[in-house]
C-alpha angles and dihedrals in degrees: 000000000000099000091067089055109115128002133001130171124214099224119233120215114243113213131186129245095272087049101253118133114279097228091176088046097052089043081056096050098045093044087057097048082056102055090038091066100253109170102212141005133235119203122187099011121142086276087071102064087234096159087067092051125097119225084259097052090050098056090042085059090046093050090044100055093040096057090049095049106048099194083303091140137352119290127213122202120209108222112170152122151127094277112074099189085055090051100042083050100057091036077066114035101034125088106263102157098103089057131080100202143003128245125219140192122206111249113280136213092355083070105201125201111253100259079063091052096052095043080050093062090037097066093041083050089062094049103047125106090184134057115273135242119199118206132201132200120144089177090068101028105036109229119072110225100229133231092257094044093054082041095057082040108055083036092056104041129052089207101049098090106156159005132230088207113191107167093127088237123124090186092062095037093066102042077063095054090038095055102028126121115266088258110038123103133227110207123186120248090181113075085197095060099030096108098048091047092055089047089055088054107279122136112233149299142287098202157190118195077042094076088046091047102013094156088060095041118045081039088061094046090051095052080039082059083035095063091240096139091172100042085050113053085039081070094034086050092050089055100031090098091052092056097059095038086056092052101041095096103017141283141312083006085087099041090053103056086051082057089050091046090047080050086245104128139339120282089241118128122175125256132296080049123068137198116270107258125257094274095056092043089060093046095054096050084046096055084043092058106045081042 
């Protein structure tokens, strides 16, 4: 699909002081990943704090971002979860229409084997009407899914098109993009490795510290596509610091203090996360600034 080629962001969602959603916030931030050249769009990813939203709040974020972007660039839904029946159910009965594809995440805290894994994405296979993408991330669910699982899969299903793989292993990464089939797309998961995933033959990024610099990012993804290797890693090693400053104590606690620096949106994130201190918060406007 050659809409998910490059960078996407995986939207937060700003909130107020009094922890409602920032809908004016959120109109601001979308607006910005648009005239900085962002290829696609991400709504209710991890990023977004979705597991602290309410169905109405979700739909609240959904309608919002719609409405700014206009069908100005490809969107992205995040439909997921450890219980497949839930997530069959919402694949059927919700509004996807404003979307090209689905992501995913693997099932977390219940761990499945693989073979559950793969029985899992097959069901929501079967009740798609979008393409699917699947998502990775052994550091949040607890059980890595594994080369030869997203292989059987994309194999298997005609929808299933891609992974956001963010096992932080470039190792892994590339037996995906070895044995894949010719279509399917690797996408990083990792904004740290993303570059070098591209390079090796993936096909972009959903990022982070792409929503908070989205002009130096997506431009260094698409020199990444381009084969300039140079040109490319002079823009990774000026945000490579970022990165790990963003990360340090969670995320979107650290993307969300860079929105709060560019005047965006407030620093607030729901319990159980909490604001960088007061340490992190400096380090980040420094390196902002300096950026």
């Amino acid at each position: 699909m050659q809409s998910l080629i490059g960078t996407g962001v995986a939207l937060v969602t700003p909130f107020k002081k009094d922890l409602t959603v920032d809908v004016e916030a959120l109109k601001r931030i979308v607006k910005y990943q648009i005239d900085n050249q962002i290829e696609y769009l991400v709504v209710l990813g991890t990023t977004a704090e979705n597991v602290t939203l309410s169905a109405e709040e979700k739909e609240l974020v959904i309608q919002t971002v719609i409405e700014v972007n206009a069908n100005r660039i490809p969107m992205v839904i995040g439909v997921g979860g450890s219980n497949t029946e839930q997530v069959v159910n919402e694949l059927k009965t919700r509004d996807l229409s404003a979307f090209v594809a689905v992501l995913s995440v693997s099932p977390y805290y219940n761990k499945p084997t693989q073979e559950g894994i793969y029985q899992h994405f097959k069901a929501i296979s079967e009740a798609s009407p979008k393409p699917i993408i699947l998502y990775n991330v052994p550091a949040r669910t607890g059980s890595n899914m594994l080369p030869s699982t997203v292989i059987r899969l994309a194999n298997d299903f005609k929808n299933i098109v891609a992974i956001k793989e963010a096992a932080g292993d470039m190792v892994q990464a590339m037996q995906l993009i070895q044995n894949k089939p010719k279509d399917f797309l690797v996408i990083s998961g990792d904004d740290m490795i993303a570059l070098p995933i591209v390079l090796a033959g993936g096909s972009g990024v959903i990022s982070v510290i792409g929503e908070g610099i989205p002009k130096q990012f997506s431009e260094m993804i698409r020199l990444g596509l381009k084969g300039k290797v140079r040109e490319a890693y002079d823009i990774h090693y000026r945000m490579a610091d970022g990165i790990n400053l963003i990360f340090e104590q969670g995320n979107p606690a650290g993307i969300k203090e860079i929105f709060s620096y560019l005047g965006l949106s407030e620093n607030t994130v729901r319990l159980p996360l909490v604001n960088v201190d007061t340490d992190l918060a400096a380090r980040i406007e420094k390196f902002m600034k300096e950026l």
